[in-house]
N, C-alpha and C positions, 0 to 999 in steps of 0.2 A: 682738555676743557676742565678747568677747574668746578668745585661744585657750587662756587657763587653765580657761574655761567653758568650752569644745567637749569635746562627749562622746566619751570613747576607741575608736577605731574611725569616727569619721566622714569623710567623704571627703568632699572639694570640689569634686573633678570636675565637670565640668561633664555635662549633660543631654547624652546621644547619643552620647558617647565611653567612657569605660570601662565604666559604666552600662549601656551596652543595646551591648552590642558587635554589629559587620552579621552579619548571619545568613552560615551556612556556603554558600560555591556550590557543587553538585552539575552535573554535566555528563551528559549524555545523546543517545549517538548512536542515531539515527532517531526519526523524525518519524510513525510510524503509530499503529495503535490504543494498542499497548500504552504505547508513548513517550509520548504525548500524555498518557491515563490517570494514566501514573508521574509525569509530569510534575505534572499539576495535584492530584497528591495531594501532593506533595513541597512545593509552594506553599501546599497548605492548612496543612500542618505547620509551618511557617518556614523553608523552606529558599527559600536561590535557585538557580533553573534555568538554564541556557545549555546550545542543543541544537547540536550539531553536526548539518550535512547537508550532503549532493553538493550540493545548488542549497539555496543558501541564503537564495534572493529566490522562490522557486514554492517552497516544502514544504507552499502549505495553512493552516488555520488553525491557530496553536496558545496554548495558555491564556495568558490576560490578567496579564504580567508578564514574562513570559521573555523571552528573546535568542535568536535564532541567528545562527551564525555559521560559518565552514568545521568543520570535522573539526580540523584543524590547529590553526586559534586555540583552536576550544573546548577543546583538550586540554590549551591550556596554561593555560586560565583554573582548572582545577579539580583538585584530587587524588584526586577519585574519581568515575569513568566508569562507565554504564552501559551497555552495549553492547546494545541494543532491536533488533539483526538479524540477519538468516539468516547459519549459518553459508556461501554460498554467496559472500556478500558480502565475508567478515572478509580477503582478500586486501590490499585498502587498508590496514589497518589496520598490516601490516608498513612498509609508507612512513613511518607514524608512532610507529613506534618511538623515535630518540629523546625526542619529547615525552611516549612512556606510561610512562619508564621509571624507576621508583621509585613510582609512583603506583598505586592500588586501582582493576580493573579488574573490572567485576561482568559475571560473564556470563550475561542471561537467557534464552539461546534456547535453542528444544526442536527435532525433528525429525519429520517425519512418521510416521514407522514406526520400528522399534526395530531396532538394529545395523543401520543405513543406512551407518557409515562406521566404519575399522577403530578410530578412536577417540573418547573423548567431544570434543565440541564446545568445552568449555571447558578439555580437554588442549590440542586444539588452537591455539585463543589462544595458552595459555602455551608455547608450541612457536613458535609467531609470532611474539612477544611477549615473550623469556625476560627483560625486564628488568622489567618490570611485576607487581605481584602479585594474577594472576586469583583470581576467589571466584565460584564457581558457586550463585547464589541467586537467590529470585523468579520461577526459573520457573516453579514448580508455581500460580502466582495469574494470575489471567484479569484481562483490563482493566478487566473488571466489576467483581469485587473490588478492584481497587485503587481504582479511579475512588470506588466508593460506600462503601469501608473495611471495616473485617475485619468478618465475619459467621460463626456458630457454624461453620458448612462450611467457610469459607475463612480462618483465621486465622492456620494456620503457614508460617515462613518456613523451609523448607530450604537450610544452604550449608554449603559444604567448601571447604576453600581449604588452603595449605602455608605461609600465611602468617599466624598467630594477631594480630598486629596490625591485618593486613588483613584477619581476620574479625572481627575487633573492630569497626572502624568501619564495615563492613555490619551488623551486630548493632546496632547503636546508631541511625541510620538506621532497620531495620524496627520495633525497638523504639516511639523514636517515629512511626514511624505507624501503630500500633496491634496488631501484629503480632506472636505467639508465633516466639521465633526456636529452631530446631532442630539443633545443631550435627551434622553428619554425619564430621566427621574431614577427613583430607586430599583432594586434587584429585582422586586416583582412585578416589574413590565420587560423581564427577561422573554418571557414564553410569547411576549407580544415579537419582540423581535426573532426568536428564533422561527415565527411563524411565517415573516416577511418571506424569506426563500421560499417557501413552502407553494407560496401562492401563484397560479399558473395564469397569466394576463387578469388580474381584476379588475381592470377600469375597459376592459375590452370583452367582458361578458354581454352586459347588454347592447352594445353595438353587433357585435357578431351573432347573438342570437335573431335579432332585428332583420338582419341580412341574411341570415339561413331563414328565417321564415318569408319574409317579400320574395328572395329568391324562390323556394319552393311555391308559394300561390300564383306569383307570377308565370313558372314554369308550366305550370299544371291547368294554365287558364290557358294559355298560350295553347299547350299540346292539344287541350280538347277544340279553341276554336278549329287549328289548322291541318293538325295531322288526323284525328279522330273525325272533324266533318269531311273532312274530304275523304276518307274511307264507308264511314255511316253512308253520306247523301248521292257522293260521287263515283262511290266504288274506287279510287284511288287509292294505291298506296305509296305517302308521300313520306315514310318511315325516315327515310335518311335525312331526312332537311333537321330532325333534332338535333345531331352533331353540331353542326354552324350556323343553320338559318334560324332557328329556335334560339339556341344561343344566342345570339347576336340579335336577338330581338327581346330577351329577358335582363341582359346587361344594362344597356343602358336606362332601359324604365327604370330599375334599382337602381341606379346609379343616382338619376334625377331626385326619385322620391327619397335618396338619404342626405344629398345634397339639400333637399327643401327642408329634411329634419335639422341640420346644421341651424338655422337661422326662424324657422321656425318659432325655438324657444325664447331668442330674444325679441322678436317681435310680441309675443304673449306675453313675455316680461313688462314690456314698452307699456302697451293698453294697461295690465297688472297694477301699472304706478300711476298711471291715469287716471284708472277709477278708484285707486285708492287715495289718490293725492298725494301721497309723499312717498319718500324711498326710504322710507327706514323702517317698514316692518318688512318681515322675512318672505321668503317666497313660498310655494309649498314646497315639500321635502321631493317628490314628485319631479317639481321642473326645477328643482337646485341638481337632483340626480343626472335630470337630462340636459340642461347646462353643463356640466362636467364632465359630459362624452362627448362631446361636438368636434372637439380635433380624432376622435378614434371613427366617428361617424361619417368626418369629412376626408380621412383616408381610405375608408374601407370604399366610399363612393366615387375615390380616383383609382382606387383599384378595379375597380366596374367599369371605372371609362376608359381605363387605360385598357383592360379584355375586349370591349368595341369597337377598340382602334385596332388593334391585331385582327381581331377579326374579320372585321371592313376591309384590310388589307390585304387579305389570300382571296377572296371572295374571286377576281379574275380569274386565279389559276383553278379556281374549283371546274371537278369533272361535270357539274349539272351546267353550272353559267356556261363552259364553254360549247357544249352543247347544243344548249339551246340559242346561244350566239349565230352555230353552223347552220344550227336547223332553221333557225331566220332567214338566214344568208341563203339559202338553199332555194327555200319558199320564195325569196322575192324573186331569185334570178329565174327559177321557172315558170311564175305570175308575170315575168317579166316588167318586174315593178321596181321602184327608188320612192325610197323616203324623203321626204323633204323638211330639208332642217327649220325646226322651230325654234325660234327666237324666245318666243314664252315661257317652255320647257328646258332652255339653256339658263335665262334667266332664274330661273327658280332651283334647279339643281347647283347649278354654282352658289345663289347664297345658301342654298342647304351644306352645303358643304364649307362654306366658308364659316358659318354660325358654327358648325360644328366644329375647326377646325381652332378658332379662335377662344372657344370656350374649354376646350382643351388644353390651348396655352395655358389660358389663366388658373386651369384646372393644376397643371403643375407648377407652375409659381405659388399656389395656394399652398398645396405640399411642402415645396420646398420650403417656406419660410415656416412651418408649423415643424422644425428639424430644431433642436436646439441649440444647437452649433450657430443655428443661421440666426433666431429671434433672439441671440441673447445678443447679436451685434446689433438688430434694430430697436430704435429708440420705442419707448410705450405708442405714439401718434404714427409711427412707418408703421408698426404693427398691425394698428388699426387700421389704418386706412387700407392697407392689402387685405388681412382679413374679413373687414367690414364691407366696406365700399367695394374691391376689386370681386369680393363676395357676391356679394349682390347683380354683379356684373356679368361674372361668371352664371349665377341662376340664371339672368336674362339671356345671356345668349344659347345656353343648353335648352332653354325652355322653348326661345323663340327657333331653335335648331330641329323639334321636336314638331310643332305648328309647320313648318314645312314638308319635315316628312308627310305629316297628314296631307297638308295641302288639302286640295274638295272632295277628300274620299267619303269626310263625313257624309256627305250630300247622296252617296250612292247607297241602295235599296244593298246590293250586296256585301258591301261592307259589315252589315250585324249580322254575322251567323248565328242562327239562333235565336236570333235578337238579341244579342251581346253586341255590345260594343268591343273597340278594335282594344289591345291591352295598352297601347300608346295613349291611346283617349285616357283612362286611368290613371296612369304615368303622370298627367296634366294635372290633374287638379289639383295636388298640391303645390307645385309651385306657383301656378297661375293664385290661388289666394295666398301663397304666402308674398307674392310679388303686390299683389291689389292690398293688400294689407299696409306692406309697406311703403305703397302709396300716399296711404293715407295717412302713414304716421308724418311722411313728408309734407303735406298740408302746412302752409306756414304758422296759423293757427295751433294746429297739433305741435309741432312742434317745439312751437314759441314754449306751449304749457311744460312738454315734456323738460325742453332743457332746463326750465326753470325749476321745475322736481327735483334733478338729477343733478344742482347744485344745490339742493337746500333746503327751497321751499318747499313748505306743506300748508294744503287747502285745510282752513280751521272750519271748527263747527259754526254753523252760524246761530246757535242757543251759546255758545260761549261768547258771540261777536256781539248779541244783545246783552247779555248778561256786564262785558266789559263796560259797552255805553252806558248803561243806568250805574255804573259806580263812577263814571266819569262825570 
């Protein structure tokens, strides 16, 4: 082909030179979990690796391709270092100052406990180090995560740094290895993120303290109506029924009454914008906090309904039921009696059990789509309406699941021991007003107001709406 025929734009280069230019080297001091990890994900990416170590002939094995080599060489093999060690260690790393200096210094390490030392770990670097430019990133990801690549839970990249160029080619690095990167600002919102690991469930403190408390009152109203009266008044001792039967009468009330807190909050929101007229001032800090645990409040209270159902289900094979099954069996055949089947008592135990059965379902379809895996496939409106509506759904049937168990116990003298009511009667009242509540917001009236809040509108003063007229 002559070069009047070559097409504009074509190159001659040759294969392996400008064409497929060598992959970038990345450099990585220490040789442990996380190094290693980092390492062979950085290799799966295209990159090339050389680790820096103290002993650079014993470090162990590390992923098929790499180099090591001192601290020193590898510092000058690469422009961006990632520092994989304690800060108890980073003392060396001042000897190697000339060779860090102008280069992207990544610092991933955390510390055991939180304000361990007067400053963050990767001030410190740059305190060491002030010719280099530190970016405190990667350490909120476990070896796990990096080794196996991002996962719903573990995707974001937190880093801060003072140096925008040198967050730049950290950002580009996490980027390609599959990672949402998160810019946090400069170096001193380092010790913000070295804190992040540090923190043991924070958005499940007060959901689970909530439920260790209902659980214990519950429990402990429970034991004194059943096992303690019927010791006190009866002389009985009904000690064992705490294992199951107790149990299995404190689960699902909890259950119900953290299900009613789920929805709760947005109902008071609802009224909240009603009487205040519009949506645009804030909530209290109060019900923004308890708005923002409602999927931890609405799990922990399928974790209660799902200990109900296990429980419900051995209840045959227990040694007291069968028992007293025989001991029935026994009595009628030598009363020489038969029961006779009631139609009423059929009816009523099958929908108690169907109520509960179905609100169960919808109890784990709630769950499941509260999974992020699952809600980031459904669109904003499938969200709601399972969360919202199938919600609400859910409350009525556990509720009205509940209202059977009673059935007309209320009605009976024996039912209050003590004169306490039964702890199921309790269990009720909050979802029976958070249900009557939201009745009411259903009002077409009520409603009509509300949606028109929640696109926009807001009720004016009416000293402004006269004030308008006379200048009109």
């Amino acid at each position: 082909m002559s070069k009047e025929m070559e097409p504009e734009g074509m190159s001659l280069c040759p294969l392996g030179t400008a064409a497929n230019p060598e992959p970038e080297l990345l450099c990585i001091f220490g040789t442990g979990d996380l190094g290693r990890s980092l390492g062979k994900r950085l290799l799966q990416t295209g990159y090339r690796v050389v680790y820096g170590s103290r002993r650079p002939h014993s470090c162990g094995p590390l992923p098929l391709g790499t180099q090591v080599m001192s601290h020193a060489e590898a510092a000058k093999s690469a422009s961006l270092v990632f520092t994989c060690i304690h800060r108890e260690h980073y003392d060396f790393l001042e000897t190697l100052a000339p060779h860090l200096k102008g280069k992207v210094l990544v610092d991933v390490s955390n510390n055991l406990k939180k304000n361990l030392y007067p400053e963050a770990n990767a001030e410190y670097l740059q305190r060491l180090i002030p010719g280099a430019h530190v970016v405190k990133a990667f350490n909120t990801l476990s070896a796990w995560a990096l080794q196996n690549g991002p996962l719903d839970a573990s995707r974001q990249v937190y880093l801060c740094g003072n140096s925008a160029e040198a967050k730049q080619s950290v950002a580009e690095v996490a980027t390609k290895l599959g990672f949402t990167v998160l810019d946090r600002g400069s170096l001193s919102a380092a010790r913000e993120l070295e804190d992040f690991p540090l923190q043991l469930f924070p958005e499940w403190r007060l959901p689970l303290r909530l439920a260790i408390g209902l659980t214990a009152f519950v429990f402990f109203y429970v034991l004194i109506r059943d096992v303690i009266y019927a010791y006190v008044e009866q002389g009985k001792d009904i000690s064992f029924r705490i294992m199951v039967s107790l149990a299995n009468k404190v689960f699902p009330i909890v259950s119900l009454i953290m299900l009613s807190l789920c929805y709760l909050p947005g109902v008071i929101a609802a009224f909240l914008q009603l009487y205040r007229g519009t949506k645009y001032k804030c909530f209290p800090d109060w019900l923004d906090r308890w708005m923002l645990c409602r999927k931890q409040l609405g799990l922990l209270a399928l974790c209660f309904a799902s200990l109900h159902v296990l429980y419900t289900l051995i209840i045959p094979i227990r040694y007291y039921v069968r028992f007293r099954i025989a001991a029935h069996t026994i009595s009628q055949i030598k009363q020489n009696k038969t029961s006779e089947f009631d139609t009423t008592v059929a009816w009523y135990t099958d929908s108690y059990y169907a109520m509960g059965i179905l609100g169960f379902g919808l109890y784990i379809l709630l769950g499941i789509t509260s999974l992020p895996s699952v809600s980031n496939a459904l669109s904003w409106r499938e969200f709601s309406f399972i969360q919202s509506k199938l919600g609400y759904l859910t409350l009525f049937f556990c509720t009205f699941h509940t209202y059977l168990y009673g059935w007309n116990r209320f009605l009976k003298p024996s039912t209050y021991k003590w004169y306490t009511p039964p702890a199921y009667m309790l269990g009720l009242v909050l979802p029976s007003l958070v249900m009557a509540l939201k009745l009411l917001l259903l009002l077409p009236c009520v409603d009509r107001s509300l949606t028109r809040i929640r696109q926009g509108w807001e009720r004016t003063d009416p000293e402004d709406e006269s004030q308008k007229s006379l200048l009109t």
